[in-house]
N, C-alpha and C positions, 0 to 999 in steps of 0.2 A: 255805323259805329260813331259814338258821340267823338268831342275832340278829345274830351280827357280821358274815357277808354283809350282812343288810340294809342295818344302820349304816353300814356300806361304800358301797354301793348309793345311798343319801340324803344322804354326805358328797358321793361325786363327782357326782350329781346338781346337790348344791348351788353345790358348787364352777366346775362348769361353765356352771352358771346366771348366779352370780356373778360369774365374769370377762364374760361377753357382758354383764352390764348395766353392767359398770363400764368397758365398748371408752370411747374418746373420741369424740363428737359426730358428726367427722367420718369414723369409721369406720362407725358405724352412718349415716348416710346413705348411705353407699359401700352398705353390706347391703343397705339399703334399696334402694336404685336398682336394685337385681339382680334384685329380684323381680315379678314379675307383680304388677299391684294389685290383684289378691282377698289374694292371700298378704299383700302390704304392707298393706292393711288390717286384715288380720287380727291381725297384729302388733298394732295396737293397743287392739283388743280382750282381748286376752291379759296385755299387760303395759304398767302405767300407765309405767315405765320406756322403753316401745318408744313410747310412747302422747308424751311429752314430747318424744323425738327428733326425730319426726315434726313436734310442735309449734313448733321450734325451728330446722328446716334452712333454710337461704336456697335451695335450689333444690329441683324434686321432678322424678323421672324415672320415666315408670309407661311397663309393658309391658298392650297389653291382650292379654285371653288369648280371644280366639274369643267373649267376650261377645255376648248379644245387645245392642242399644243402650240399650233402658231401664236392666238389670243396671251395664253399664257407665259411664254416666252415675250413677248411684247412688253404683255405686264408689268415683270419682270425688268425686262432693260429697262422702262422707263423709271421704274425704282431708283435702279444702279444707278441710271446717269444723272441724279439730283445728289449721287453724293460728291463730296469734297476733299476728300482725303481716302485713305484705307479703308475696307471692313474686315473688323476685326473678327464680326461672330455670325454668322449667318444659319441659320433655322429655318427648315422647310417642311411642310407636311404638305403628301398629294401623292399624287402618280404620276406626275411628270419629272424624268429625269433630265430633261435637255439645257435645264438653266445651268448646270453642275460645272459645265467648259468657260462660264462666265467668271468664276469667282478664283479664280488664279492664286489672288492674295489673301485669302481669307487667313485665321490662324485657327478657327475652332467652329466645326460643323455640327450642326446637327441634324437627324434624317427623322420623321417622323412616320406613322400609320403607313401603310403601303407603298411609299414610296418605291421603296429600293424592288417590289413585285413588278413595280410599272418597267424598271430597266432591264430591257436585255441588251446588255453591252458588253463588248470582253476590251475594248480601247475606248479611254477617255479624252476628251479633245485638249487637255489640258493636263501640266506639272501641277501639283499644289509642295509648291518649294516650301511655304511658310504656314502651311497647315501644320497643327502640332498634337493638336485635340478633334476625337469626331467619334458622335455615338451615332446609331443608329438600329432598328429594331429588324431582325433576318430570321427568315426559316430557312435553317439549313437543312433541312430536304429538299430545298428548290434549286434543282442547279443554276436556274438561273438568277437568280440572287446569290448567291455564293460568287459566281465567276462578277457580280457585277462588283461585290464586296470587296473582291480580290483585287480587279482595275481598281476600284477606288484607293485602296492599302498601297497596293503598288503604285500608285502615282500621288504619294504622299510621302516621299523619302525622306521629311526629316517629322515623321510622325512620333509623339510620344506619347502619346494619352491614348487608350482606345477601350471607349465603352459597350457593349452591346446587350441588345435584349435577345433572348430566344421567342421566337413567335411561332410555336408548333401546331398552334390551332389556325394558319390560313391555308385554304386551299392550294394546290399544289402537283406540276406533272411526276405520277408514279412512273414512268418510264425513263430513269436517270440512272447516271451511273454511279458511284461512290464517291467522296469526295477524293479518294488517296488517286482514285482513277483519272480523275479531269487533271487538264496537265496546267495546274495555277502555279503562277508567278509571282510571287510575292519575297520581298528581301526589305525588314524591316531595322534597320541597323540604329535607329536612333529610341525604339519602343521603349519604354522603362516598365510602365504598368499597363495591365491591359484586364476588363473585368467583362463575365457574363452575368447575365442576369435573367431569371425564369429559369434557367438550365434545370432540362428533364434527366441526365441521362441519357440519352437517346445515341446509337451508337454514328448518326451526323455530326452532333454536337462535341463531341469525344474527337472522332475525326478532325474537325475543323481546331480543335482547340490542341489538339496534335500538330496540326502545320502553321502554328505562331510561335509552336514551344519549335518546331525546326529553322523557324526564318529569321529571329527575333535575338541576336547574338546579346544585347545592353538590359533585354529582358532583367527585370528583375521582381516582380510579381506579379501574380496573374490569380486572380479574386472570382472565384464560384459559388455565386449564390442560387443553394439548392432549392429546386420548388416541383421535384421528382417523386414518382410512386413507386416507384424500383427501389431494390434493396441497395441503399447509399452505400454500406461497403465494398458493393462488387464493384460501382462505377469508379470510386476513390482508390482504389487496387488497378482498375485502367488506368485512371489520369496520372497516378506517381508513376505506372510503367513505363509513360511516352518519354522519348528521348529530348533532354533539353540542346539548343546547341548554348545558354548563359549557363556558367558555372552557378551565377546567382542569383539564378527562377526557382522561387516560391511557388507553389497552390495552395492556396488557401479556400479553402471549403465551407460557407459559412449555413 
């Protein structure tokens, strides 16, 4: 290569370089969230500039990438331990549930794709005291996602937000028992709103949204968006029949 290609070559090199480290804050978070977290960590290996972003964002959004658990859990810490203060929001998609005992102080979860399939857990290693918000996507036909749903609820005592998807289309063990049958613990005293979403109908879905309208005293709406092939007034003649224990719980059906 001539000298003035190179020069060329090292100017736009550099130049290129330079603008991505001079994005603003919340641009490179945006990058960030997009990446698998090997790549995302990697990033900070690379560039004390990538390395600061990271140290700096109020939320973090990791994809796992087919990790084994140990790997991924590693991953993970080394995340965590570049930050410098709180995290405020933390977003995970994968099937690994073991990073979950890590994030103590979060304030707003969210769960993505299979996640919550990969946990069977009935005890989580952690309080989330200052957890306040947390969506995440469940097939309640799986007891085991259900009991894992439930450790999570129950180790979020000062929860108030709570969003969920119905996922009826993931595989799942037919040999379970009802949800009224499993003996979950859950006592949500701080819930205000709490919403499903895809809800079929299905008489799991009705169940489980029966024992929020028991647990949930501060309750005061609870948002069902219908995406069911059953006749919508037999299930809305269920859901006003369940017992509230808030004077001022709503259903609203949309």
């Amino acid at each position: 290569m001539s000298t003035c290609k190179k020069a060329r070559a090292e100017a736009t090199s550099f130049v290129g370089s330079d603008r991505l480290s001079s994005l603003p804050p919340e641009i490179k978070g945006d990058i960030l969230s997009r990446l698998k977290v090997e790549e995302a960590v990697r990033t900070s290996i690379l560039s004390s500039t990538w390395r600061d972003a990271w140290a700096n964002m109020p939320a973090i959004s990791l994809r796992n990438g087919d990790f084994a658990r140990t790997k991924f859990v590693m991953l993970v810490d080394m995340v965590l331990a570049l930050y410098k203060g709180t995290i405020e929001e933390f977003d995970i998609s994968g099937k690994q549930c073991h990073v979950i005992g890590k994030l103590s102080g979060i304030k707003k979860l969210g769960i993505i794709g299979t996640f919550m399939k990969g946990c069977i857990l009935t005890k989580l290693p952690a309080v989330f005291t200052r957890l306040e918000d947390i969506g995440f996507m469940i097939n309640f036909e799986d007891q085991r996602q259900v009991l894992t749903a439930c450790s999570l609820l129950q180790n979020a005592p000062n929860l108030k937000k709570l969003l969920m998807w119905s996922d009826s289309s993931s595989t799942w063990d037919q040999d379970q028992a009802s949800i009224q049958e499993l003996t979950l613990q859950m006592q949500m005293d701080h819930l205000i709103t709490a919403c499903v979403k895809c809800f079929q109908g299905l008489d799991y879905e009705v169940e489980f949204v029966g024992k929020l309208l028991s647990c949930a005293p501060a309750l005061e709406e609870l948002k069902i968006e219908w995406e069911g092939e059953m006749a919508r007034s037999i299930v809305l003649t269920k859901l006003l029949a369940l017992p509230r224990v808030s004077p001022r719980a709503k259903i609203i059906v949309t």
